[in-house]
Backbone as JSON Lines, residues from 0, in Angstrom:
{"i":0,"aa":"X","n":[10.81,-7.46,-41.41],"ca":[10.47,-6.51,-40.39],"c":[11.15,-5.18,-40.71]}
{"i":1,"aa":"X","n":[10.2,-4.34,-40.61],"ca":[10.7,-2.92,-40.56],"c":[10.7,-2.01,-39.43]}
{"i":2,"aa":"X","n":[12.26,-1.06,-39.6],"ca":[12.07,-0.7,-38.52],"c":[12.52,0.95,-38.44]}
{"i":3,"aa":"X","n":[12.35,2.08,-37.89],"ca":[13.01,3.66,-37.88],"c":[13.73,3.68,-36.55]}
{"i":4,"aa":"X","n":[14.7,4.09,-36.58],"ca":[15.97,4.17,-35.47],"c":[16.19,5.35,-35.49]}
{"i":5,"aa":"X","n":[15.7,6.65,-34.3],"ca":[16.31,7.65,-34.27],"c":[16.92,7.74,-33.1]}
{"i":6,"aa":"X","n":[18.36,8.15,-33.32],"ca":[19.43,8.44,-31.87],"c":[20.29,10.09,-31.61]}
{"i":7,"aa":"X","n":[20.21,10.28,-30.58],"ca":[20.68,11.56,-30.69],"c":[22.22,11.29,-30.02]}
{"i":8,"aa":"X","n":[23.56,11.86,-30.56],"ca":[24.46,11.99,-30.37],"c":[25.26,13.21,-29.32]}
{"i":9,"aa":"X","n":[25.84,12.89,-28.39],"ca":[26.09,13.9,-28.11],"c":[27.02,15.36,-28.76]}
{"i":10,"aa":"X","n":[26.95,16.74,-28.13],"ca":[27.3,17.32,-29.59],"c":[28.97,18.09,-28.98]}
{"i":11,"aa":"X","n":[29.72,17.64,-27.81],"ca":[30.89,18.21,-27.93],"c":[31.93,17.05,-28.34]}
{"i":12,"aa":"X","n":[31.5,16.43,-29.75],"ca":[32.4,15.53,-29.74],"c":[33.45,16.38,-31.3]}
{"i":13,"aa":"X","n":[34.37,15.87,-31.72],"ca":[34.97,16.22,-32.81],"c":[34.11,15.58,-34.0]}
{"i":14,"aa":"X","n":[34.24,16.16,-35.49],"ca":[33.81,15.81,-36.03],"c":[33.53,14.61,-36.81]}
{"i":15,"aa":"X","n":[35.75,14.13,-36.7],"ca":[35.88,12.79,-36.87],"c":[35.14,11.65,-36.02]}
{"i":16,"aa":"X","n":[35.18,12.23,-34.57],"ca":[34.64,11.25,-33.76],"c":[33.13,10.68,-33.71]}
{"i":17,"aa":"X","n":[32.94,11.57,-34.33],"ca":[30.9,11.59,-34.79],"c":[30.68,10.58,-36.0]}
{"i":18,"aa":"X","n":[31.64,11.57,-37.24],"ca":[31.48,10.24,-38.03],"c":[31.55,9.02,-38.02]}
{"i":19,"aa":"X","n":[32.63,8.09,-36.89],"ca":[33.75,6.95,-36.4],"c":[32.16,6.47,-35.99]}
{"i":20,"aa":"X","n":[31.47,7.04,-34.47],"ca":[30.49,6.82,-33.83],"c":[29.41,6.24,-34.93]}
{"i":21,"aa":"X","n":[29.15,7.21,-35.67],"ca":[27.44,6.88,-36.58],"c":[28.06,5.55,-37.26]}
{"i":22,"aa":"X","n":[29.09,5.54,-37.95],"ca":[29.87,4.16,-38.89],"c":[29.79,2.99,-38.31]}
{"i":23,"aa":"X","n":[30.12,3.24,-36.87],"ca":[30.19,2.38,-35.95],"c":[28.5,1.41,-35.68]}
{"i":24,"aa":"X","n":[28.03,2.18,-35.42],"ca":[26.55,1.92,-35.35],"c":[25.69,0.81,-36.37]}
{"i":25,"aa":"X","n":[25.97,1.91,-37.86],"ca":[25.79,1.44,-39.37],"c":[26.15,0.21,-39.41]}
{"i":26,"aa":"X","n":[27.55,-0.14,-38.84],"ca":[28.44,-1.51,-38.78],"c":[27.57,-2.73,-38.08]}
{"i":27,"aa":"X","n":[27.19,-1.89,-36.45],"ca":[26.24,-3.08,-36.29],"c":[25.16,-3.72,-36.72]}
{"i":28,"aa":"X","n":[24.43,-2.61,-37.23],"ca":[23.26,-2.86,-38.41],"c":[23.37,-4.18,-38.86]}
{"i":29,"aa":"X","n":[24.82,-3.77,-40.04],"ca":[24.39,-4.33,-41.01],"c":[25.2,-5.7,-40.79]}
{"i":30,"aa":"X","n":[26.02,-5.64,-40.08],"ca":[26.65,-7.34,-39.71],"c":[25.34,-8.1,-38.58]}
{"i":31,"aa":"X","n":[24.39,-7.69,-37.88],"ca":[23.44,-8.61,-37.28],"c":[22.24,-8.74,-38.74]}
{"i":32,"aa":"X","n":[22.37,-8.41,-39.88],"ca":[21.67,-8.71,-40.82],"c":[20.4,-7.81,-41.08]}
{"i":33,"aa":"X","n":[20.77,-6.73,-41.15],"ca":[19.56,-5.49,-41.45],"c":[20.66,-4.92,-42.4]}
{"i":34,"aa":"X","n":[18.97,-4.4,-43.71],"ca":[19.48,-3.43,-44.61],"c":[19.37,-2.3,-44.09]}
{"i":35,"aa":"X","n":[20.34,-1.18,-44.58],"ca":[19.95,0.31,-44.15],"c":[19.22,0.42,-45.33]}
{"i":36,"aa":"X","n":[17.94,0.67,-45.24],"ca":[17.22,1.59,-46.64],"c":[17.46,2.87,-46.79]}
{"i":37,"aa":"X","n":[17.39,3.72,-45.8],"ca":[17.46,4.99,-45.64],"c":[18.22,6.0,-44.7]}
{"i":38,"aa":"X","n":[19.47,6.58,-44.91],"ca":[19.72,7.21,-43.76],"c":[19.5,8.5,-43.78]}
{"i":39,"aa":"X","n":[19.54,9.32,-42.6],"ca":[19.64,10.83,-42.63],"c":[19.78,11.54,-41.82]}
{"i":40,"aa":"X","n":[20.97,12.53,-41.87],"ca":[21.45,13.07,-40.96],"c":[21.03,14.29,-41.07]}
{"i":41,"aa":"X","n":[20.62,14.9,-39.49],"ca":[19.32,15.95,-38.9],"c":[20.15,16.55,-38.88]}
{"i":42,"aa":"X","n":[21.55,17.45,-38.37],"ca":[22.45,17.83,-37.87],"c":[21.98,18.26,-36.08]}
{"i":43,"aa":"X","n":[23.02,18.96,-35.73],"ca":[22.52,19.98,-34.87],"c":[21.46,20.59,-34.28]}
{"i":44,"aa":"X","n":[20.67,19.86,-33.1],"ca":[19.22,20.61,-32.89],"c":[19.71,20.98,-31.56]}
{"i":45,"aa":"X","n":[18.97,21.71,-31.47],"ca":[18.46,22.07,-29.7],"c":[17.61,21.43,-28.84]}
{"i":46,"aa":"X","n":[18.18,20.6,-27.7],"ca":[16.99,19.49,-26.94],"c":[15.78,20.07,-26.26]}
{"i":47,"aa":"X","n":[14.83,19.62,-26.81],"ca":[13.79,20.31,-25.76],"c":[13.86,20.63,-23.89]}
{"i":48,"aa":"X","n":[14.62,19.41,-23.42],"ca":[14.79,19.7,-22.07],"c":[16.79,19.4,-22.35]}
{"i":49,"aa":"X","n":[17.27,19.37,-21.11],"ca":[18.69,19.56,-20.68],"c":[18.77,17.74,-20.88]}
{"i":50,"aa":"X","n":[19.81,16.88,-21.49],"ca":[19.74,15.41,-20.8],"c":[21.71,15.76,-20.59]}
{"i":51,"aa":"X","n":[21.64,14.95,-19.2],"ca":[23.1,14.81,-19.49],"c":[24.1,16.19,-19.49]}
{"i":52,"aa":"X","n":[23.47,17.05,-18.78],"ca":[24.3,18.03,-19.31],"c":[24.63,18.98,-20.38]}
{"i":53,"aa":"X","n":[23.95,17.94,-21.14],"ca":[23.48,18.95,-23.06],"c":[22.36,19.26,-23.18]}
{"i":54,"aa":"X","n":[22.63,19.86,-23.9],"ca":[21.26,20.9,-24.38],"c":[21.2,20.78,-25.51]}
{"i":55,"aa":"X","n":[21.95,20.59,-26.51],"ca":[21.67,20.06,-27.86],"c":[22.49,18.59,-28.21]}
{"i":56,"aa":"X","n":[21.87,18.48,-29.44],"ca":[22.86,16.74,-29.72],"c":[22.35,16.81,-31.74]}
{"i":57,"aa":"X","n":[23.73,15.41,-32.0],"ca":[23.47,15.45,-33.17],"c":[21.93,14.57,-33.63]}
{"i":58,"aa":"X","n":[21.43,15.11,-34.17],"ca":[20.14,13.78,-34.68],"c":[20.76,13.27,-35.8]}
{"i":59,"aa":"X","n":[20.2,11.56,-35.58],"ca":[20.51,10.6,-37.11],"c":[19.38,9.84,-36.98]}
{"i":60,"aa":"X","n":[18.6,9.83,-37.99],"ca":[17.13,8.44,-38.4],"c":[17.85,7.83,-39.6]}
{"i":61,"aa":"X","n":[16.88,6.76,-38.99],"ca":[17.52,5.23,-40.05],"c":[16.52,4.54,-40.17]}
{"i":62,"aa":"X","n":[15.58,4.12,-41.49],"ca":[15.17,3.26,-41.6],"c":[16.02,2.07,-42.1]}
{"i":63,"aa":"X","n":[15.54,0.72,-41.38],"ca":[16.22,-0.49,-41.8],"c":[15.23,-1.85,-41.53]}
{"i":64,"aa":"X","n":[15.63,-2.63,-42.71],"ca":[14.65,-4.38,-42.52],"c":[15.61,-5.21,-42.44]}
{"i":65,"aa":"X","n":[14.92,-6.12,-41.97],"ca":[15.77,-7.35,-41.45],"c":[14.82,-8.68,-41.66]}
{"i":66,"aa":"X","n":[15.19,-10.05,-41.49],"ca":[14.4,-11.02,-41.45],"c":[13.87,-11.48,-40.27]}
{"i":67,"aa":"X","n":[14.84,-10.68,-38.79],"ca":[14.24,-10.7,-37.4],"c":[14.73,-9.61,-36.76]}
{"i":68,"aa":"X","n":[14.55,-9.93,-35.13],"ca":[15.02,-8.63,-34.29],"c":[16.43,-8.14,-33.95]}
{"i":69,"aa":"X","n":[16.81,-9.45,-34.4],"ca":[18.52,-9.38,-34.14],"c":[18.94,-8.65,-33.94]}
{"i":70,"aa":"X","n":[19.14,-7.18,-35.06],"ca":[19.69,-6.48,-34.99],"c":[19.33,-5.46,-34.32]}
{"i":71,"aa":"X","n":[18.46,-4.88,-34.49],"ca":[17.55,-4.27,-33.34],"c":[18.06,-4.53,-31.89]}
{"i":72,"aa":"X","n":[18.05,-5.48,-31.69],"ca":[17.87,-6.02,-30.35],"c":[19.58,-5.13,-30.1]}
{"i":73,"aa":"X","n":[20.55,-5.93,-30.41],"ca":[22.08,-5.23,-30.7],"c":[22.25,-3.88,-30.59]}
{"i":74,"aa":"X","n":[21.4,-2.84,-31.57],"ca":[21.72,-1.35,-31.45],"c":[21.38,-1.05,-30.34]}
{"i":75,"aa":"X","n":[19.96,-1.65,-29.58],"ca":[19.93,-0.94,-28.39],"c":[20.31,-1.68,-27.42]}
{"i":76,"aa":"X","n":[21.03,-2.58,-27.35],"ca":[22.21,-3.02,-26.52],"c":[23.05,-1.83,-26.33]}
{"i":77,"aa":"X","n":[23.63,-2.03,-27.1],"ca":[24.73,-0.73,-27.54],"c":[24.7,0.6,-27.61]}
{"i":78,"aa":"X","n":[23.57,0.87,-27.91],"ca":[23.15,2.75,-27.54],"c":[22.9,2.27,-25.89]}
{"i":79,"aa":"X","n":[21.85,1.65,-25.38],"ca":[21.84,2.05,-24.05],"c":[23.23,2.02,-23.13]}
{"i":80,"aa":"X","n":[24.74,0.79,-23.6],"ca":[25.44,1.26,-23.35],"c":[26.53,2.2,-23.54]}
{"i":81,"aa":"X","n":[26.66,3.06,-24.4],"ca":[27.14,4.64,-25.1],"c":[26.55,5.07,-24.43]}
{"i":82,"aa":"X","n":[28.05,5.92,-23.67],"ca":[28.53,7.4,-23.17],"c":[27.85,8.37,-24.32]}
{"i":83,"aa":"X","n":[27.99,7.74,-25.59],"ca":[27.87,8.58,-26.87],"c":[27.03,8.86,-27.4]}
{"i":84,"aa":"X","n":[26.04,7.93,-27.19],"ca":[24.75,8.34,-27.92],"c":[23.48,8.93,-25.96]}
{"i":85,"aa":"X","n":[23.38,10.2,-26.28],"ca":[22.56,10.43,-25.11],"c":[21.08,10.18,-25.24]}
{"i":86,"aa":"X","n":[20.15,9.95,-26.47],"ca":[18.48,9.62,-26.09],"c":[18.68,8.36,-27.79]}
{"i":87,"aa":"X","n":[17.93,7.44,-27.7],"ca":[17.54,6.93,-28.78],"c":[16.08,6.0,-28.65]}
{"i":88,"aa":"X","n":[15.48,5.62,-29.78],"ca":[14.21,5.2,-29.98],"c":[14.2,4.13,-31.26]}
{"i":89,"aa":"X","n":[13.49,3.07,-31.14],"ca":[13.48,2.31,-32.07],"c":[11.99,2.04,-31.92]}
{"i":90,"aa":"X","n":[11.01,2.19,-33.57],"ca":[10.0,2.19,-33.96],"c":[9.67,0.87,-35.14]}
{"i":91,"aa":"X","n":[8.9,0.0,-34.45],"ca":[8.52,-1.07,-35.48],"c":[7.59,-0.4,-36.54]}
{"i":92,"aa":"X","n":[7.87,-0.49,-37.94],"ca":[6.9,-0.06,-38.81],"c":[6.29,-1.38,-39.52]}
């Protein structure tokens, strides 16, 4: 199964703390058993509407496969509960 993971970060964090955050993420990936094929970091955009108080956030897309949903299922466990990550989307390809 394939899958594209884009999450937007919020953007008054430090820089260390962004990196810690995305690693963090990567971590769950790949211990519920998904490859990262592809990552890439958007930087800095401007949100189309206000969420949360921000107006902009960091973007990160990720394509990743797996042999089920497992992991999937996990990131958005975990983004929906992050303070830290303010919008994300997961796309079956």
């Amino acid at each position: 199964m394939k899958y594209e993971i884009m999450f937007i970060v919020r953007p008054n964090l430090e820089e260390n703390e962004l990196k810690g955050i995305v690693k963090n993420f990567e971590t769950v990936l790949t211990k519920n058993g998904a490859k990262i094929e592809s990552s890439k970091d958007m930087g800095q955009k401007e949100l189309a509407y206000e969420i949360n108080d921000h107006k902009s956030g960091y973007y990160y897309l990720y394509e990743i496969s797996s042999k089920d949903d497992k992991a999937e299922k996990e990131f958005n466990r975990l983004a929906n509960l992050s303070e830290d990550i303010i919008r994300h989307i997961i796309i079956k390809l």
